[in-house]
C-alpha positions in Angstrom: -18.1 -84.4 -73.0 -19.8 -82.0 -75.7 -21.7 -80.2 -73.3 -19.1 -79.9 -71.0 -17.1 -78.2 -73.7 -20.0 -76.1 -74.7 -20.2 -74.7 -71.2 -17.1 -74.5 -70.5 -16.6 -70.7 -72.0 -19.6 -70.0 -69.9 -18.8 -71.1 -66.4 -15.2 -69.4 -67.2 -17.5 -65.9 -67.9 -19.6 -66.6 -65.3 -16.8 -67.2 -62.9 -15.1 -64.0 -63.4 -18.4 -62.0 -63.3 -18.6 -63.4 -59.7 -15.1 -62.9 -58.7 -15.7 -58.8 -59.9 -18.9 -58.5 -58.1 -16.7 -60.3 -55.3 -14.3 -57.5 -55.5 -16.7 -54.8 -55.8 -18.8 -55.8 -53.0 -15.7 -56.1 -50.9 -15.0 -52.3 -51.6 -18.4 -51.9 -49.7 -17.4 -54.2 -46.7 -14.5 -53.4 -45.9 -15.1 -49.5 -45.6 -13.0 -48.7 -48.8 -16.3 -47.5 -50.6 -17.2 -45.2 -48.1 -13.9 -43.8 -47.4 -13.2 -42.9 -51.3 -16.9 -41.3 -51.2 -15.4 -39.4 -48.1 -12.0 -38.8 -49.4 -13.7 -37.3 -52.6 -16.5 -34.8 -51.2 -13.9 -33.8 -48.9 -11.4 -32.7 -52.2 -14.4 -31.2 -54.2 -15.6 -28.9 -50.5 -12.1 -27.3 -51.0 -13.2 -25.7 -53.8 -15.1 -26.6 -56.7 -13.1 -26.7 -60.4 -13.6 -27.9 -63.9 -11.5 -30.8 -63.2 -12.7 -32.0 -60.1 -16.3 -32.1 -61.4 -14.9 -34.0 -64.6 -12.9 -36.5 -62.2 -15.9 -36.8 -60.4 -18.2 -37.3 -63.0 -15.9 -39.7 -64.7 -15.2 -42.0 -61.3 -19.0 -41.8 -60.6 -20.3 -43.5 -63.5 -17.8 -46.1 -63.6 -18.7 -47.2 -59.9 -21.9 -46.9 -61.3 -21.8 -49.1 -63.8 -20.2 -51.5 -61.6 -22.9 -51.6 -59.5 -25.4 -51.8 -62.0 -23.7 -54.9 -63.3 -23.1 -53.7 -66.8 -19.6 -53.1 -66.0 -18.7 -55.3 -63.6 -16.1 -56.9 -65.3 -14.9 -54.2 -67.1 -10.7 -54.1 -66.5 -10.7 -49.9 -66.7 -13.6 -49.9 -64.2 -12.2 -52.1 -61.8 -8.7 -50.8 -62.7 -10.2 -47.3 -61.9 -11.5 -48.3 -58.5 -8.3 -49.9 -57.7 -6.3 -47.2 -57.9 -8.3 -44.8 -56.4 -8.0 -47.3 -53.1 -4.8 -47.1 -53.1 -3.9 -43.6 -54.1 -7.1 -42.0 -53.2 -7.7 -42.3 -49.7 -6.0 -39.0 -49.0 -5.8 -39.4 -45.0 -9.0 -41.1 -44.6 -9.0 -44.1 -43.6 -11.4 -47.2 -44.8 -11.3 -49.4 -41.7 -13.4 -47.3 -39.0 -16.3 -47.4 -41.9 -16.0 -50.9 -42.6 -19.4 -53.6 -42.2 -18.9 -55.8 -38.9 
C-alpha cells in the first residue's frame, strides 16, 4: 500500500511521457512529419525573410527537443506541433508520405 502510493506519481509521469512520445511518433507515421517539413521548405523557397527564418528556427528546435526527449512532454511543444498539423499543411498533404 506505501509503495504503491510512492509510485503512483511516477507511473502517472511515466504514462504521460509515453503517451507524448506516442503522439510524436505518430506525427512520423502517419506522414504529418514529413508533410510540415515539406509544407515549410516549400514557404521559405518563395523567398527567404526575417520571419520565416525566425518561424523556422523557432518550430525547429521545438520538434527538436521533442525528439530528443527533453521536451517531450512539454504542452507549448506539443501544442506547437499541433497546430502546425492542422493549419500548416498549406496544400500538402500528409497521407501519400505516411509509413505502411
Amino acid at each position: 500500500d506505501e509503495l504503491y502510493a510512492a509510485l503512483r506519481p511516477y507511473a502517472a509521469m511515466q504514462q504521460r511521457m509515453l503517451a507524448a512520445w506516442l503522439d510524436l511518433v505518430a506525427h512520423f507515421y502517419d506522414g504529418r512529419m514529413l508533410a510540415l517539413m515539406r509544407s515549410g521548405r516549400n514557404w521559405i523557397d518563395e523567398g527567404p525573410s526575417a520571419f520565416k527564418s525566425a518561424a523556422q528556427n523557432h518550430i525547429e528546435r521545438h520538434i527538436a527537443l521533442q525528439a530528443s526527449g527533453v521536451g517531450t512532454t512539454s504542452r507549448y511543444s506539443r501544442a506547437l506541433l499541433r497546430i502546425l498539423a492542422r493549419y500548416g499543411m498549406r496544400g500538402v498533404t500528409s497521407a501519400e508520405m505516411a509509413i505502411h
